[in-house]
PDB file of the backbone (N, CA, C, O) and the ligand in Angstrom, with CONECT records:
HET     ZN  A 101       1
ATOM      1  N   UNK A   1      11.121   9.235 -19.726  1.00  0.00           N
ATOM      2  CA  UNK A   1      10.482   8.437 -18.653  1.00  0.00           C
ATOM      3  C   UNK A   1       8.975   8.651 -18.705  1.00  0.00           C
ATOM      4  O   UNK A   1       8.505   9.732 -18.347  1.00  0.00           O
ATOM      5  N   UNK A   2       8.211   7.671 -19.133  1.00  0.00           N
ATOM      6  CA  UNK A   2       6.776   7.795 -19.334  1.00  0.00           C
ATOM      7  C   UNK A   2       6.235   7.720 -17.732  1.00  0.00           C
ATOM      8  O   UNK A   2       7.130   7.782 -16.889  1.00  0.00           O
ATOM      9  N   UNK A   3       5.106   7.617 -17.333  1.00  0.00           N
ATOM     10  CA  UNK A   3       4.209   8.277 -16.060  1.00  0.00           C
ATOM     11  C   UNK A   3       4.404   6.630 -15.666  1.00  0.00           C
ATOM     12  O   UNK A   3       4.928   6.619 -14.552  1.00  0.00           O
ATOM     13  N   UNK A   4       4.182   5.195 -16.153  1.00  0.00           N
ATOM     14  CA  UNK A   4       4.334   4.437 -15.445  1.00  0.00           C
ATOM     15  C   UNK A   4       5.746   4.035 -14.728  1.00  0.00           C
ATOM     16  O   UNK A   4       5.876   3.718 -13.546  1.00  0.00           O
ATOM     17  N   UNK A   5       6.634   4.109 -15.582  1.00  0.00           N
ATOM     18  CA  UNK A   5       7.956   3.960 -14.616  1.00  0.00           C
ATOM     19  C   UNK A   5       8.187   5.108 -13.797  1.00  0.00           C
ATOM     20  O   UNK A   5       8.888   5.020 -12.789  1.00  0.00           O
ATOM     21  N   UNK A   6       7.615   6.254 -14.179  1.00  0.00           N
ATOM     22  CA  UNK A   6       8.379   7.552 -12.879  1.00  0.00           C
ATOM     23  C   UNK A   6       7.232   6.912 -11.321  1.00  0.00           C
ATOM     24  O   UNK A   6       7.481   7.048 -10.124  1.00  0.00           O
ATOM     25  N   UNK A   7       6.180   6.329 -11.882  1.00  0.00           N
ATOM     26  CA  UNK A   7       5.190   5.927 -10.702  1.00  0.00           C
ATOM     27  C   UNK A   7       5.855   4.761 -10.162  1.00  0.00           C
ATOM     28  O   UNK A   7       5.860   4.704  -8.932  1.00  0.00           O
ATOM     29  N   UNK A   8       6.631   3.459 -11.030  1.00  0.00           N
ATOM     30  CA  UNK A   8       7.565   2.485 -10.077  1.00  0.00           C
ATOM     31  C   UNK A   8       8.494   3.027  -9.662  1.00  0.00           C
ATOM     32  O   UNK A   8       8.998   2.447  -8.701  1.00  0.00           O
ATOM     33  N   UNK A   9       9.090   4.145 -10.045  1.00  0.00           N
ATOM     34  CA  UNK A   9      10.430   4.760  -9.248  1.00  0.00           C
ATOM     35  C   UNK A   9       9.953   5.691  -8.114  1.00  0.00           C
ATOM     36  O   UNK A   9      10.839   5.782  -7.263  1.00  0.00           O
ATOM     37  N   UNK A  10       9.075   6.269  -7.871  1.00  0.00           N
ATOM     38  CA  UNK A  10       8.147   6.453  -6.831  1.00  0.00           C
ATOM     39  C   UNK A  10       7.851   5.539  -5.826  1.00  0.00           C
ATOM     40  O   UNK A  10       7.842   5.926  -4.658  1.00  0.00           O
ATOM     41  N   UNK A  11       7.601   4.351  -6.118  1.00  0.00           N
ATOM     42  CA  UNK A  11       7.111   3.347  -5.048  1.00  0.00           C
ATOM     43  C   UNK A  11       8.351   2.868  -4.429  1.00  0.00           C
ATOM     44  O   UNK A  11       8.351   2.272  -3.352  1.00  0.00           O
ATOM     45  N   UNK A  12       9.505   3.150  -5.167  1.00  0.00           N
ATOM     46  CA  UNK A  12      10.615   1.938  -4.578  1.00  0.00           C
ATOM     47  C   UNK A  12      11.394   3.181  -3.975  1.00  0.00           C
ATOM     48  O   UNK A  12      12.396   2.909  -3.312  1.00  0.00           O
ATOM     49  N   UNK A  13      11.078   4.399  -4.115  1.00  0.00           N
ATOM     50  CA  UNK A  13      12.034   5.486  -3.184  1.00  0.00           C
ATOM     51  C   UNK A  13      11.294   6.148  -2.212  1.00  0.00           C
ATOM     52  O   UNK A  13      11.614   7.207  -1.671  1.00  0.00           O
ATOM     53  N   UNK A  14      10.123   5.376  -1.974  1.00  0.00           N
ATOM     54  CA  UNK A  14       8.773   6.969  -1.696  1.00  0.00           C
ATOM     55  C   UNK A  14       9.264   6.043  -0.130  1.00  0.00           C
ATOM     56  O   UNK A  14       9.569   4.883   0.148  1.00  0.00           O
ATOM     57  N   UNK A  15       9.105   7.435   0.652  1.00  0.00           N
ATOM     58  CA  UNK A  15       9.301   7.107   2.263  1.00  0.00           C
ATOM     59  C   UNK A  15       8.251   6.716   3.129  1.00  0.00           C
ATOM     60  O   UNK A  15       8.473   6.365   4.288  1.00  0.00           O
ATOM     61  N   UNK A  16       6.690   6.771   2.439  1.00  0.00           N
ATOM     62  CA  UNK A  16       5.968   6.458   2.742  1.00  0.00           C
ATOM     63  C   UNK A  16       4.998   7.416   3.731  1.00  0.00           C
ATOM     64  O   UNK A  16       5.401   7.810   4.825  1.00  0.00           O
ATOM     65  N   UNK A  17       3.552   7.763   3.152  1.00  0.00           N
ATOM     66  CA  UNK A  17       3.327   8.464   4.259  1.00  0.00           C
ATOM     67  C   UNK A  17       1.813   7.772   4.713  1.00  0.00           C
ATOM     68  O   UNK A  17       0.945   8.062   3.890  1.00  0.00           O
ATOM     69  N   UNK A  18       1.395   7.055   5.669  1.00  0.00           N
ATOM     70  CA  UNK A  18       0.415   5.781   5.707  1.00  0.00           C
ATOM     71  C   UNK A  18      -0.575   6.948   6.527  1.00  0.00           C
ATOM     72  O   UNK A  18      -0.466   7.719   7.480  1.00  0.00           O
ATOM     73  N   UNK A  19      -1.575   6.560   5.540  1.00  0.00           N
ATOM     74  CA  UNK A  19      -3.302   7.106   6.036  1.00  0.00           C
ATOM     75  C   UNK A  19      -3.861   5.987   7.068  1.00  0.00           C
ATOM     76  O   UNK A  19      -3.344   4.870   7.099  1.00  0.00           O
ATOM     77  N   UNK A  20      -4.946   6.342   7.913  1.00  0.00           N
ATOM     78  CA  UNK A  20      -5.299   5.649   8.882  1.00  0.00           C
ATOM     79  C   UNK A  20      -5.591   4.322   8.496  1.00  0.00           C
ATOM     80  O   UNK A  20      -6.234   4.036   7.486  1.00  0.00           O
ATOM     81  N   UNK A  21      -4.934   3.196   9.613  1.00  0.00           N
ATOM     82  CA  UNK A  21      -5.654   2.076   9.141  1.00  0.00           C
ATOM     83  C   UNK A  21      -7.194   1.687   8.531  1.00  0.00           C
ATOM     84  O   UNK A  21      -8.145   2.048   9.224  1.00  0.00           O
ATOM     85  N   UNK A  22      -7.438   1.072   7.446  1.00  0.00           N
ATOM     86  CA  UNK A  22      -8.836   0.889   7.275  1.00  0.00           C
ATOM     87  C   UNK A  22      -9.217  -0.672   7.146  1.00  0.00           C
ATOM     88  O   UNK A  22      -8.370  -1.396   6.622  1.00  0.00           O
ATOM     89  N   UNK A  23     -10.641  -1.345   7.661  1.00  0.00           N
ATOM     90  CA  UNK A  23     -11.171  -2.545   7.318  1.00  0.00           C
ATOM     91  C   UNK A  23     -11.740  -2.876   6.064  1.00  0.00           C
ATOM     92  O   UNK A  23     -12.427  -2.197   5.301  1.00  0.00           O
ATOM     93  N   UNK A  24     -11.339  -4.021   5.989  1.00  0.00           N
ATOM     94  CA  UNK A  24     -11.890  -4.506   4.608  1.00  0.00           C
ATOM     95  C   UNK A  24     -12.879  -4.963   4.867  1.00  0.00           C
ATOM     96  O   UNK A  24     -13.373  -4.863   5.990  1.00  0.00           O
ATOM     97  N   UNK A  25     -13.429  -5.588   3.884  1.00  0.00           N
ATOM     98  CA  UNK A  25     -14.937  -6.151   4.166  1.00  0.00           C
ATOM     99  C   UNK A  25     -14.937  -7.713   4.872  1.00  0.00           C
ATOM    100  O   UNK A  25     -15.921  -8.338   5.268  1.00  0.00           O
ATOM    101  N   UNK A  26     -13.536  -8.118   4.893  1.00  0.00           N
ATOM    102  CA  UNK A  26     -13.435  -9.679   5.453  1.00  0.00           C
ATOM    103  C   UNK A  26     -13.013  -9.619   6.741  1.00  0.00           C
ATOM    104  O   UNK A  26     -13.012 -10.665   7.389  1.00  0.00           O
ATOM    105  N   UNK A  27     -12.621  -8.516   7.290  1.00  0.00           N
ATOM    106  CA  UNK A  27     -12.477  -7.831   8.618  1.00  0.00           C
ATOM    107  C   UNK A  27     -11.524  -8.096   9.108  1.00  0.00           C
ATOM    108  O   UNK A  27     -11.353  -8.434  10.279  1.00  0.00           O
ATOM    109  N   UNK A  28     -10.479  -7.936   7.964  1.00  0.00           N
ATOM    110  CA  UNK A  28      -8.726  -7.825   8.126  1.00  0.00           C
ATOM    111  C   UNK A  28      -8.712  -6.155   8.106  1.00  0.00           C
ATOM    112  O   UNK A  28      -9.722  -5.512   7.822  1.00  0.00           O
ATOM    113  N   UNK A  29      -7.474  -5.559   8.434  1.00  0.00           N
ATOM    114  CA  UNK A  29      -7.257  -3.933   8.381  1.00  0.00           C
ATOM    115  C   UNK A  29      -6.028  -4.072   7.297  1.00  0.00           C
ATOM    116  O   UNK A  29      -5.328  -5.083   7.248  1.00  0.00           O
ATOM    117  N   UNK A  30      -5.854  -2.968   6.458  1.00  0.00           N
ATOM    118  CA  UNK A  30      -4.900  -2.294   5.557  1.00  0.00           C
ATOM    119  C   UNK A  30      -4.832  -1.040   5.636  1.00  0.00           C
ATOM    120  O   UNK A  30      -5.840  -0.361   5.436  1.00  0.00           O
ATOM    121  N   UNK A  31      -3.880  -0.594   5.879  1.00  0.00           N
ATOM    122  CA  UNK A  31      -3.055   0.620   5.252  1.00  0.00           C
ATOM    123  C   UNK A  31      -2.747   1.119   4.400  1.00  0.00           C
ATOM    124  O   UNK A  31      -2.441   0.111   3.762  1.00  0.00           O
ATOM    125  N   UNK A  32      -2.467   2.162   3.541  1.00  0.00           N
ATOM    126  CA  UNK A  32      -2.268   2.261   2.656  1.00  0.00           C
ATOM    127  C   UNK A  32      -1.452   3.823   2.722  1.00  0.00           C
ATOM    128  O   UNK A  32      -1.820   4.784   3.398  1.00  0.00           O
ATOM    129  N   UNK A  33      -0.380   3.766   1.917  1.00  0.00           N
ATOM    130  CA  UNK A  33       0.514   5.294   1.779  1.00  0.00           C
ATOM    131  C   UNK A  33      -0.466   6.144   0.976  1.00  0.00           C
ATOM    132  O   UNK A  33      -1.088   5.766  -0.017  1.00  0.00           O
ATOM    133  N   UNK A  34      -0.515   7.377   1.566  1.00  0.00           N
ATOM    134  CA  UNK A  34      -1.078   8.282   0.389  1.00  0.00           C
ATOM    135  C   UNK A  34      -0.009   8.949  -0.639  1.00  0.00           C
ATOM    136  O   UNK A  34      -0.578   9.782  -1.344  1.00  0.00           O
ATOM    137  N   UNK A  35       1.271   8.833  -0.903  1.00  0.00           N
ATOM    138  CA  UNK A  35       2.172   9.193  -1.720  1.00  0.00           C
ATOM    139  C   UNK A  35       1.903   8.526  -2.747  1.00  0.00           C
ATOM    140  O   UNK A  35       1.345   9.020  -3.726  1.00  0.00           O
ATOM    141  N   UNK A  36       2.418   6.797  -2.624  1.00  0.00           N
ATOM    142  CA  UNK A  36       2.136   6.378  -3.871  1.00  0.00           C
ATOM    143  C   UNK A  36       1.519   5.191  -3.777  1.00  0.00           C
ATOM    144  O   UNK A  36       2.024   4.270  -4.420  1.00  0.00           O
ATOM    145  N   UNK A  37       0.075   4.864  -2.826  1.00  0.00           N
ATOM    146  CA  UNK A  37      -0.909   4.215  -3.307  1.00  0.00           C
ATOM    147  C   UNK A  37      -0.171   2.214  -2.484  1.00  0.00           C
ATOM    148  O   UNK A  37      -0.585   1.060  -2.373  1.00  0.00           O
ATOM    149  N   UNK A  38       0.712   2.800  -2.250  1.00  0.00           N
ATOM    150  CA  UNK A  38       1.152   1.188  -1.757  1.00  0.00           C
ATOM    151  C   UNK A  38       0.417   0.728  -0.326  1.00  0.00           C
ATOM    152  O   UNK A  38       0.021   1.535   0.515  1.00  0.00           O
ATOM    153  N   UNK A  39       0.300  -0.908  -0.199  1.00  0.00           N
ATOM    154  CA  UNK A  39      -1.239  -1.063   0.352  1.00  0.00           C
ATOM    155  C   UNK A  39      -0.305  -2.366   1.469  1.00  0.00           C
ATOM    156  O   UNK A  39       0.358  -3.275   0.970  1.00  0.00           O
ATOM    157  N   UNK A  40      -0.452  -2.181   2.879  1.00  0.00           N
ATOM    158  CA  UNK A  40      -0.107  -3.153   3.968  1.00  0.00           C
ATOM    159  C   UNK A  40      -0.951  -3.678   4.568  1.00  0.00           C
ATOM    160  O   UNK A  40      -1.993  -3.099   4.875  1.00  0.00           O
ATOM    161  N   UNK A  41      -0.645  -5.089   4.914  1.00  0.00           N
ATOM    162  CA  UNK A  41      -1.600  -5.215   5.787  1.00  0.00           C
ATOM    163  C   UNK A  41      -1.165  -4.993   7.008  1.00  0.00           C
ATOM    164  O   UNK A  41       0.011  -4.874   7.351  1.00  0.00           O
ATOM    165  N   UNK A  42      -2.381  -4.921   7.859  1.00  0.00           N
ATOM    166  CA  UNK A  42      -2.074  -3.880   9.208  1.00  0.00           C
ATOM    167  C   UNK A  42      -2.860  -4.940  10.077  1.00  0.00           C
ATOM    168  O   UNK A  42      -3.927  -5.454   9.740  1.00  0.00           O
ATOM    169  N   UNK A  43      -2.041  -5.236  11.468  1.00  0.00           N
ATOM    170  CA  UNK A  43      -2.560  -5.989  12.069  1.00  0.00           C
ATOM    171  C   UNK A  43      -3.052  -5.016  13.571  1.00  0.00           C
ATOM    172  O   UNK A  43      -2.304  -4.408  14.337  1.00  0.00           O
ATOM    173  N   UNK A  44      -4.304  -5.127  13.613  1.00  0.00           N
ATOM    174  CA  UNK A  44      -5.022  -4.145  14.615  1.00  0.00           C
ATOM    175  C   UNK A  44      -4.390  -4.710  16.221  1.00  0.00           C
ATOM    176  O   UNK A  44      -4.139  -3.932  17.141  1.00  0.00           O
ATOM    177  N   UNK A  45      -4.232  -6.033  16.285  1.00  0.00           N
ATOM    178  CA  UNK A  45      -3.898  -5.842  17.815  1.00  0.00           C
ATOM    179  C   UNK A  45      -2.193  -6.023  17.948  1.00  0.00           C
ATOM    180  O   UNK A  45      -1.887  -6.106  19.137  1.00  0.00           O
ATOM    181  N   UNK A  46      -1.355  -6.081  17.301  1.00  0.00           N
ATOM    182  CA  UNK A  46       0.028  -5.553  17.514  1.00  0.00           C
ATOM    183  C   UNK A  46      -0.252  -3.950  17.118  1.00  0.00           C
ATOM    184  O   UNK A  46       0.604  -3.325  17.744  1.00  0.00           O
ATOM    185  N   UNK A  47      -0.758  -3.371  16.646  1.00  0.00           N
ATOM    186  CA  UNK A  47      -0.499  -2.261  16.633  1.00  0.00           C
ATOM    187  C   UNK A  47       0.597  -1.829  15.015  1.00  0.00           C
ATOM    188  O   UNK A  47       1.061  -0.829  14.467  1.00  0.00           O
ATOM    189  N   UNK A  48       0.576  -2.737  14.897  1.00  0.00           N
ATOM    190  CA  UNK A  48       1.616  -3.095  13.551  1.00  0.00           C
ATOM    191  C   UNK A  48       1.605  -3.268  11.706  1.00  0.00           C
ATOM    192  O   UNK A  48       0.801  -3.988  11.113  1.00  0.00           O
ATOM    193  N   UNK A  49       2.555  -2.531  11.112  1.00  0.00           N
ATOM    194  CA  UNK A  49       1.963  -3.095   9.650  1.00  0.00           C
ATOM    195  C   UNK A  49       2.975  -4.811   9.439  1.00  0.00           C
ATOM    196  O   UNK A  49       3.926  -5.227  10.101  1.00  0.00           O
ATOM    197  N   UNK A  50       2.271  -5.422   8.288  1.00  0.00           N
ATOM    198  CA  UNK A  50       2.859  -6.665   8.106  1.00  0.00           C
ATOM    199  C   UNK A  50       2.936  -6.405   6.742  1.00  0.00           C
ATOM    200  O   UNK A  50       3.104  -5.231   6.411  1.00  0.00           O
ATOM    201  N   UNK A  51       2.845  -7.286   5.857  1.00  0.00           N
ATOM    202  CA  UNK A  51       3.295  -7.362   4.773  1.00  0.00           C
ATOM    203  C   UNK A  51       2.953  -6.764   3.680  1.00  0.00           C
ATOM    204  O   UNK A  51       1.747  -6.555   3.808  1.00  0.00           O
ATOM    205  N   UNK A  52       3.385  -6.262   2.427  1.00  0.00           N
ATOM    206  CA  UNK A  52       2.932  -5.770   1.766  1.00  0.00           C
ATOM    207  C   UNK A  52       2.052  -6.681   0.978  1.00  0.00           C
ATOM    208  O   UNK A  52       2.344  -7.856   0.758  1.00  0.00           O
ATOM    209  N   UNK A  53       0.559  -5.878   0.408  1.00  0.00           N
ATOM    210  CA  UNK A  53      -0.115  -6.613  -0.600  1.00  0.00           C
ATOM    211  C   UNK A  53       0.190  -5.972  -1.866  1.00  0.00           C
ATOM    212  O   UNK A  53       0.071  -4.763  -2.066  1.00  0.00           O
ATOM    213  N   UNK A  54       0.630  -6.921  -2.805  1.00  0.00           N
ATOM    214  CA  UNK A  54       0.634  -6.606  -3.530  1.00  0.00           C
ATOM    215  C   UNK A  54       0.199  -6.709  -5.005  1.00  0.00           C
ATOM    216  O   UNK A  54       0.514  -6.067  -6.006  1.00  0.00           O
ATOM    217  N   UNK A  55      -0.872  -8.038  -4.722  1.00  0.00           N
ATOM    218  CA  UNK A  55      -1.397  -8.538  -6.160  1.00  0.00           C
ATOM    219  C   UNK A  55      -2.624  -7.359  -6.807  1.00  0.00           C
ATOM    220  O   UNK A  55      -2.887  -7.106  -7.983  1.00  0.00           O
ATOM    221  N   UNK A  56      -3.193  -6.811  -5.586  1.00  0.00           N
ATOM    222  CA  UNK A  56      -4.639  -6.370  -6.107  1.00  0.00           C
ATOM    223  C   UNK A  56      -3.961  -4.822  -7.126  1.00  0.00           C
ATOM    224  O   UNK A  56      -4.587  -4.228  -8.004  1.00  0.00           O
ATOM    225  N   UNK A  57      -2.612  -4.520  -6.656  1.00  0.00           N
ATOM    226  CA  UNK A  57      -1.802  -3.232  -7.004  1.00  0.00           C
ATOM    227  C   UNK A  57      -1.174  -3.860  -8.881  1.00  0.00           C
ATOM    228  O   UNK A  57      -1.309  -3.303  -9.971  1.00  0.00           O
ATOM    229  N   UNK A  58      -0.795  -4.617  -8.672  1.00  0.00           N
ATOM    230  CA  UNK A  58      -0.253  -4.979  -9.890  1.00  0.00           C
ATOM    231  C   UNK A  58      -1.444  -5.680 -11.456  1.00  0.00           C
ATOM    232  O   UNK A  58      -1.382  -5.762 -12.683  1.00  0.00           O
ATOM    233  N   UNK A  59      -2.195  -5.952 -10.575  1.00  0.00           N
ATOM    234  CA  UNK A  59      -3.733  -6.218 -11.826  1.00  0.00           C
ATOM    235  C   UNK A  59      -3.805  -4.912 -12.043  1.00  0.00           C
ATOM    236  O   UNK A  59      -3.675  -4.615 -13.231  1.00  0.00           O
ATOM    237  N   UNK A  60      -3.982  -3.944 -11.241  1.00  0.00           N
ATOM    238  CA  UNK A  60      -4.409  -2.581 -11.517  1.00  0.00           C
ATOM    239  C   UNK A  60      -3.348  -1.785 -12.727  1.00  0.00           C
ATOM    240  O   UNK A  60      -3.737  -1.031 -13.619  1.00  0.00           O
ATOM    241  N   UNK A  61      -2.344  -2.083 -12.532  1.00  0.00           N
ATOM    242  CA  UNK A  61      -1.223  -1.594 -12.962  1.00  0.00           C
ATOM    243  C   UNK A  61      -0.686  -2.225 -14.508  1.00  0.00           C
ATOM    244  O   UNK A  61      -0.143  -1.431 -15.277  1.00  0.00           O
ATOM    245  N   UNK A  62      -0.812  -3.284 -14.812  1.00  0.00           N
ATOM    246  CA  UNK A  62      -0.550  -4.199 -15.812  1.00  0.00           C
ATOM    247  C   UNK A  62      -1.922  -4.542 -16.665  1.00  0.00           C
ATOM    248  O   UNK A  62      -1.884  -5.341 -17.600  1.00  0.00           O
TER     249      UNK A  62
HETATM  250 ZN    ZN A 101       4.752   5.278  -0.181  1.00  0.00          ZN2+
END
């Protein structure tokens, strides 16, 4: 098992442990796990995460 698949088998088992919401520069908020780097968007007035982003993760990755 080379370091990139043990890092997708990481993302799809990791329980997640989310660092403080942060703003982007377009003045949406994201989240992001510090385990394995996976990135939500976070909506500041529900109080809530929403969906995962996931394009800017997979350019990085591929
Ligand atoms: Zn995670």
């Amino acid at each position: 098992m080379n370091f990139k698949s043990l890092k997708i088998f990481s993302m799809m088992s990791c329980s997640h442990d989310f660092a403080f919401p942060r703003s982007a520069p377009d003045g949406s908020y994201s989240q992001v796990c510090r385990l394995c780097g996976a990135e939500y968007e976070y909506d500041w007035q529900e109080m809530r995460r929403k969906k995962r982003i996931v394009d800017r993760v997979v350019k990085q990755e591929i």
